[in-house]
C-alpha positions, 0 to 999 in steps of 0.5 A, a space after each residue: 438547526 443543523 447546518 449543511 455547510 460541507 468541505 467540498 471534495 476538492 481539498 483532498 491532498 496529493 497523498 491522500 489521493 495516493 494513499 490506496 496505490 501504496 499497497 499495490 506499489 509495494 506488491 509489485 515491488 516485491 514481486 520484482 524484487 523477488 523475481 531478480 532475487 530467484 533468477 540471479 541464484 539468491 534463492 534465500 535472500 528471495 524467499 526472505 523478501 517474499 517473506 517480509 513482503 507478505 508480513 507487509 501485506 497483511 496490513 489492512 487499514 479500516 478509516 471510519 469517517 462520522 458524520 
């Protein structure tokens, strides 16, 4: 017999509940980071955060869950 015993919903911790804002975090921190770079004269420096920040980007994490 299968049992239908299943962990409620409510146990999700903080950082799992934060972990879908972090690629948005650092896309906006990348942006503003390069934004400064540019308007301060750092044009190299800012085409080297765009840079490491579009390498950090193309990260995409798949999770399959099995039930």
């Amino acid at each position: 017999m299968t049992s239908l015993d299943r962990t409620s919903a409510g146990t999700e911790t903080s950082a799992a509940r934060l972990y879908p804002w972090l690629p948005v975090v650092t896309t906006l921190a990348t942006l503003a980071t390069v934004l400064v770079l540019a308007l301060t004269g750092n044009s190299t420096a800012a085409a080297a955060v765009a840079a490491a920040g579009a390498a950090a980007g193309g990260v995409q994490v798949t999770v399959h869950i099995r039930r």
